[in-house]
C-alpha positions as a printed Julia matrix, in Angstrom:
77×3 Matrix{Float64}:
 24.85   18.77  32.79
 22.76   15.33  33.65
 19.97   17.35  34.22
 20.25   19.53  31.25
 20.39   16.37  29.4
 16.98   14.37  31.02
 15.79   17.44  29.8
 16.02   17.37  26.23
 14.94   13.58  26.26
 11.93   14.54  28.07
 11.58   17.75  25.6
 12.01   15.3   22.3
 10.3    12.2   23.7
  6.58   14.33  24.04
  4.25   12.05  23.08
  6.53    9.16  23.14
  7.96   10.28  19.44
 11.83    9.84  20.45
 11.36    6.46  22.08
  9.35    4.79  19.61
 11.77    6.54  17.23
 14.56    5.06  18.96
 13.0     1.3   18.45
 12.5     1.61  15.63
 15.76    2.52  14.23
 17.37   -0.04  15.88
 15.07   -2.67  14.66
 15.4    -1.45  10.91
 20.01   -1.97  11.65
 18.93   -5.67  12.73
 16.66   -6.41   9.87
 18.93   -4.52   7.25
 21.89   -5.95   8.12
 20.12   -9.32   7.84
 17.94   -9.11   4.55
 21.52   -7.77   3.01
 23.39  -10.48   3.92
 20.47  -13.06   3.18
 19.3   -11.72  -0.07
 22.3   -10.03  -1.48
 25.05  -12.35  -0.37
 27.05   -9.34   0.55
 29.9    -8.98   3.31
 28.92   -8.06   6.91
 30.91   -4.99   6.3
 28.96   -3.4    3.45
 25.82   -4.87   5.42
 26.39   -2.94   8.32
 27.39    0.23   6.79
 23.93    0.58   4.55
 22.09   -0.79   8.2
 23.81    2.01  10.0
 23.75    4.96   6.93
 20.16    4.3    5.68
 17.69    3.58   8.91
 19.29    6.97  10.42
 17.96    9.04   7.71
 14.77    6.54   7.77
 14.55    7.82  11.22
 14.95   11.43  10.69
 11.82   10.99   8.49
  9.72    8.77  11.18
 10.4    11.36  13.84
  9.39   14.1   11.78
  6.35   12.15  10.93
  5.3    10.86  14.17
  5.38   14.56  15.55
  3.37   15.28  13.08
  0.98   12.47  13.36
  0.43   13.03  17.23
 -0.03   16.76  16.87
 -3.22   15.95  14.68
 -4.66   13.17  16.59
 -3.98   15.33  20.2
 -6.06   18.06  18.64
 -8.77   16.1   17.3
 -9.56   14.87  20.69
């Protein structure tokens, strides 16, 4: 099962996509949360929801670009 799992990681982190996918995401939940509660004066709650809901989708999108991204750069090289 543990191996099964270092696997995958290895399998989706080609390239170093997952990783820097993974930083990413969790940087965009800190800043979110902060610029909401900053800009729009609203609750922690409703921060943190919209951090949580909106950088995981933002993050499904940077993945799928970042594969992308390093498959053209790899075979330009």
């Amino acid at each position: 099962m543990k191996d099964s799992f270092l696997t995958l990681l290895h399998r989706l982190n080609i390239q170093g996509s997952f990783l820097r996918t993974i930083i990413y995401t969790i940087g965009h939940m800190f800043i979110a949360v902060t610029c909401l509660m900053l800009i729009a004066s609203v609750p922690f709650s409703i921060a943190l929801t919209d951090a949580i809901v909106e950088p995981l989708l933002n993050s499904i999108w940077y993945y799928v670009l970042d594969r992308y991204w390093a498959s053209r750069v790899i075979s330009r090289a």
